[in-house]
C-alpha positions in Angstrom: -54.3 -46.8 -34.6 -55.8 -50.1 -35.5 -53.1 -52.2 -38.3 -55.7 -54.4 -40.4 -54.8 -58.6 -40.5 -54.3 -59.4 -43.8 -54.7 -63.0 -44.8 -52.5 -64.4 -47.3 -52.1 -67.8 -48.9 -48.2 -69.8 -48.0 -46.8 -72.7 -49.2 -45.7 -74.6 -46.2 -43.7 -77.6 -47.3 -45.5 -78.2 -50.4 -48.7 -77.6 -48.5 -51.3 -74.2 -49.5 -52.3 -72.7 -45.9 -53.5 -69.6 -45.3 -52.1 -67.1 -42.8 -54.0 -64.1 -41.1 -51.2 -61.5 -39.5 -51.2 -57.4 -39.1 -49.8 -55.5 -42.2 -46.7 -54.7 -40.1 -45.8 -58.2 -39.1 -46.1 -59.5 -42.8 -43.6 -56.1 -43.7 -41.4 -57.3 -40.9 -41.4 -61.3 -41.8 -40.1 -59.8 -46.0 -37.9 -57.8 -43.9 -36.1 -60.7 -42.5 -36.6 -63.2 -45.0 -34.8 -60.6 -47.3 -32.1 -60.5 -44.6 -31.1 -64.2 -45.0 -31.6 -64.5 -48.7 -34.9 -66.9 -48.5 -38.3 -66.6 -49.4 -41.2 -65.6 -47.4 -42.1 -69.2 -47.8 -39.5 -71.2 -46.5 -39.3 -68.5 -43.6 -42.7 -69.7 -42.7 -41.6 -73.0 -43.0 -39.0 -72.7 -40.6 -41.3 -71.4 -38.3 -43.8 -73.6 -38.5 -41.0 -76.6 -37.8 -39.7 -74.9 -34.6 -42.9 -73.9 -32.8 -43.4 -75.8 -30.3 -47.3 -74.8 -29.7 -49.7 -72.1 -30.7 -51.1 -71.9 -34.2 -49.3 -70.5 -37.2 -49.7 -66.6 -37.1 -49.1 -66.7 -33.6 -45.5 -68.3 -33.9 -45.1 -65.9 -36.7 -46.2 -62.8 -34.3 -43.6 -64.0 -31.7 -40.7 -64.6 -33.9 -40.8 -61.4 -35.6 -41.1 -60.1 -32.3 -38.0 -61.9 -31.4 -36.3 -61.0 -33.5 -36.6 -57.0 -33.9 -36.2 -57.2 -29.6 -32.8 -59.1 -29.9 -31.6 -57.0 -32.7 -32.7 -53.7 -30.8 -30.6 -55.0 -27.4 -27.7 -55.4 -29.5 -27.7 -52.1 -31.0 -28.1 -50.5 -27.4 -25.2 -48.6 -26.2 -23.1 -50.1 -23.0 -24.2 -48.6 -19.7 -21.3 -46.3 -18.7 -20.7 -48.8 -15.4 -19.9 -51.5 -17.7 -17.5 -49.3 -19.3 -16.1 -48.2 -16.2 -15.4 -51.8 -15.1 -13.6 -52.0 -18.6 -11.4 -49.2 -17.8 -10.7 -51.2 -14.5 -9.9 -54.2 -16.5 -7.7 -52.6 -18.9 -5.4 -50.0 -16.5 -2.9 -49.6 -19.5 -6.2 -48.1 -21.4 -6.7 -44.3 -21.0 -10.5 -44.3 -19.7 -11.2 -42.3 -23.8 -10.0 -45.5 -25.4 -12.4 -47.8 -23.2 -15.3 -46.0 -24.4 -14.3 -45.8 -27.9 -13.9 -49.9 -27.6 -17.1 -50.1 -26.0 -19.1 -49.0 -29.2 -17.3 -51.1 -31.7 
């Protein structure tokens, strides 16, 4: 299934520029400009000042990407040896109460 690039006009630091990027990487940048309580804008703009090459979209591409990667690592569960190696830690802990730890 083919997503369509959308182009769409920014600001950028008080300059217009125009930005061509798939219909899901513009959902995911309102996403996680929503997230932090800024404006599609000034997420773009932080973008733009931390890329260190590339053009525009393709920063965009790679931070969204980024980001949804790191957030899905963190919500992954702990393999069962590193819960093991807890238990070892924490003798006192019945090897129930490791695993219960492990997923807060």
């Amino acid at each position: 299934m083919k997503s369509p690039v959308v182009k769409r006009s920014i600001v950028v630091a008080g300059h217009k520029t125009s930005v061509s990027l798939e219909e899901a990487f513009w959902s995911g940048m309102k996403e996680i400009s929503g997230a932090r309580g800024m404006t599609l804008s000034e997420l773009v703009g932080e973008i733009d000042n931390n890329r260190q090459q590339g053009n525009l979209s393709s920063a965009i591409r790679l931070f969204v990407l980024d980001h949804f990667r790191s957030r899905a690592v963190q919500m992954q569960p702990m393999p069962l040896a590193n819960a093991n190696a807890m238990t070892a830690a924490h003798p006192a802990l019945p090897d129930g109460e490791a695993r219960v730890r492990q997923s807060a």
